[in-house]
C-alpha positions in Angstrom: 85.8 102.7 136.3 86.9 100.1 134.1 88.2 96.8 135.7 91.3 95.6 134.1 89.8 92.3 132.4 87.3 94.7 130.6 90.0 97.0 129.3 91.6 93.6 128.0 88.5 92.6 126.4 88.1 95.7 125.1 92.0 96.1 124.0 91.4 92.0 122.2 88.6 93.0 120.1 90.1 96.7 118.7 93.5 94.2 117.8 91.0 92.1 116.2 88.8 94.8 114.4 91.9 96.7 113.2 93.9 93.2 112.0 90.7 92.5 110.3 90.3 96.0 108.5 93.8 96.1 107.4 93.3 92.9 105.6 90.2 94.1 103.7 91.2 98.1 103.4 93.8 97.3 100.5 93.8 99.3 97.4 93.4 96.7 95.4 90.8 97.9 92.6 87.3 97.1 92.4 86.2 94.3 90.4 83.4 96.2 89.3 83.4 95.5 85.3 82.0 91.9 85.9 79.6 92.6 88.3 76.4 93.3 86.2 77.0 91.7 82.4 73.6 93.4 81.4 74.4 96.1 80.2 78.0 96.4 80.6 80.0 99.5 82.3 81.8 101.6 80.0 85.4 102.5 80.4 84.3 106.1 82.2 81.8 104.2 84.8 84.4 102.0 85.9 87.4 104.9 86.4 84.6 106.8 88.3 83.7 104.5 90.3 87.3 103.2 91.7 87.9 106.9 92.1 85.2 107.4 94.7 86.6 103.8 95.9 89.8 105.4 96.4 88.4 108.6 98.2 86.7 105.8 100.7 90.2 104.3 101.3 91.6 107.7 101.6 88.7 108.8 104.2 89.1 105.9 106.3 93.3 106.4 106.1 92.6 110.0 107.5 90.0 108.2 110.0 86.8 110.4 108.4 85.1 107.1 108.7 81.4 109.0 108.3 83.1 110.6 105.0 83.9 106.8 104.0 80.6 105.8 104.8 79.3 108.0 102.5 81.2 107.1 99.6 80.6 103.2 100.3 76.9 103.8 99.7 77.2 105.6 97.1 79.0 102.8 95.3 76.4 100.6 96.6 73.7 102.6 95.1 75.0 102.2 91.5 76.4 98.4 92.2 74.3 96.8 95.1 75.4 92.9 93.7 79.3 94.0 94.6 79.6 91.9 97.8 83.4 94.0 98.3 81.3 97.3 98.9 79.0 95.8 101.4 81.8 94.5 103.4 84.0 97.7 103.1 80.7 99.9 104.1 80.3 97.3 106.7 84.0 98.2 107.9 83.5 102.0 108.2 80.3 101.5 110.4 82.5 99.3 113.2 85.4 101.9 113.1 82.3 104.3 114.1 80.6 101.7 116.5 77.5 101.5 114.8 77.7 97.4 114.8 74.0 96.4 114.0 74.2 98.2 110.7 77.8 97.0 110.1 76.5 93.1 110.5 73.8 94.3 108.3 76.4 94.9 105.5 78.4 92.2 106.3 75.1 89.5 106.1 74.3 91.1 102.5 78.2 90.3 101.5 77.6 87.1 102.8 74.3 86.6 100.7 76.1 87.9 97.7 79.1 86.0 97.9 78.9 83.1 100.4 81.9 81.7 99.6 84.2 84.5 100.5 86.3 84.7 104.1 86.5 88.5 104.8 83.1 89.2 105.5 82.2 86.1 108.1 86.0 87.4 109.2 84.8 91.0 109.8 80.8 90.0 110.8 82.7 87.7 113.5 84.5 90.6 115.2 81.5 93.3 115.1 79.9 90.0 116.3 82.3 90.1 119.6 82.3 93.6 119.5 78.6 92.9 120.7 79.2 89.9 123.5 77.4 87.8 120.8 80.7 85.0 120.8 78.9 82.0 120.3 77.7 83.7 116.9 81.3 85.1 116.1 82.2 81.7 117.0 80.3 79.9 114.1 81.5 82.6 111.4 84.9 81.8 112.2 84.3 78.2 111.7 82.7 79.4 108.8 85.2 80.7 107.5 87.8 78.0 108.7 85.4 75.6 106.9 86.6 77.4 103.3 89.8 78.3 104.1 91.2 76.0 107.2 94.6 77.6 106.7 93.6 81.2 107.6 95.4 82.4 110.8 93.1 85.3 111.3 90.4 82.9 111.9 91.8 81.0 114.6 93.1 84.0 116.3 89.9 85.8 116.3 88.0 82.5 117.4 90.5 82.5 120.4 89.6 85.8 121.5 85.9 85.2 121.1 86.7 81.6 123.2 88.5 83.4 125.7 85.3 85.8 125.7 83.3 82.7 126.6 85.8 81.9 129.5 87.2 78.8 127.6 90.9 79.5 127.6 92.3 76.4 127.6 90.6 76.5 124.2 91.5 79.9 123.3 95.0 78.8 123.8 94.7 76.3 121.1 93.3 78.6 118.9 96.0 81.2 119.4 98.9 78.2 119.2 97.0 77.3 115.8 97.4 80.8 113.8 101.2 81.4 115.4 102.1 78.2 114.2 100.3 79.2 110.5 102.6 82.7 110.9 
């Protein structure tokens, strides 16, 4: 039997999670053709791989998240230095709750690109996901540390505050990002 403040907790980090996967789950295409300059990818390569990109977007749209999976690491196979495909592999394994393998993706993003937001963004919420809110914590002031202006951030660090017990401090957070809205 689930006490109300766990179905809360539990309620905060799915908003998080799917905010979070919404921002990263675009169909934006793959910037693939710079990723390796030696040698570079024909014209074919590229079409095939933002096709199987699109069936991984498609998957997760129909919620086949293991299908999605799939087709992430396949992509990562033939481009492991595309931080995008570690962080969108990353994203499947939460929606299936498989969170140590998802931070595992998200860590490689992070070593690949450190200066992107989305993956300390997503790492922080599998991070919560976990209990572990002094580690989401620092990846949202991560993040807020290259981009101070992202109201994602201070939302999620709220909710991982507020996880902690520090409310008065989650408010602040949460006042921050609705005033950035």
């Amino acid at each position: 039997n689930l006490s109300s403040c766990n179905v809360i907790k539990m309620l905060r980090w799915i908003f998080a999670l799917l905010l979070a996967l919404l921002l990263v789950n675009s169909n934006a295409p793959l910037a693939l053709a710079q990723e390796t300059p030696n040698p570079p990818l024909t014209e074919s390569q590229i079409q095939k791989a933002e096709a199987i990109a699109q069936k991984a977007f498609e998957a997760t749209e129909k919620g086949n998240f293991a299908q999605a999976e799939a087709y992430w690491s396949e992509l990562i196979a033939d481009f492991p230095t595309n931080p995008a495909l570690w962080s969108n592999r990353g994203n499947t394994r939460v929606s299936q709750y498989k969170l140590e393998e998802a931070i595992a993706d998200y860590d490689q993003a992070i070593k690949l690109a450190p200066e992107q937001v989305t993956p300390y963004l997503n790492r922080g919420a599998a991070l919560e996901g976990q209990g572990r809110y002094q580690e989401a914590i620092a990846d949202y002031n991560r993040l807020l540390e290259i981009e101070p202006q992202d109201a994602m951030a201070y939302n999620n660090r709220g909710n991982a505050k507020g996880g902690l017990g520090k409310w008065d401090e989650a408010l602040l957070d949460y006042q921050k990002a609705a005033n950035m809205t």
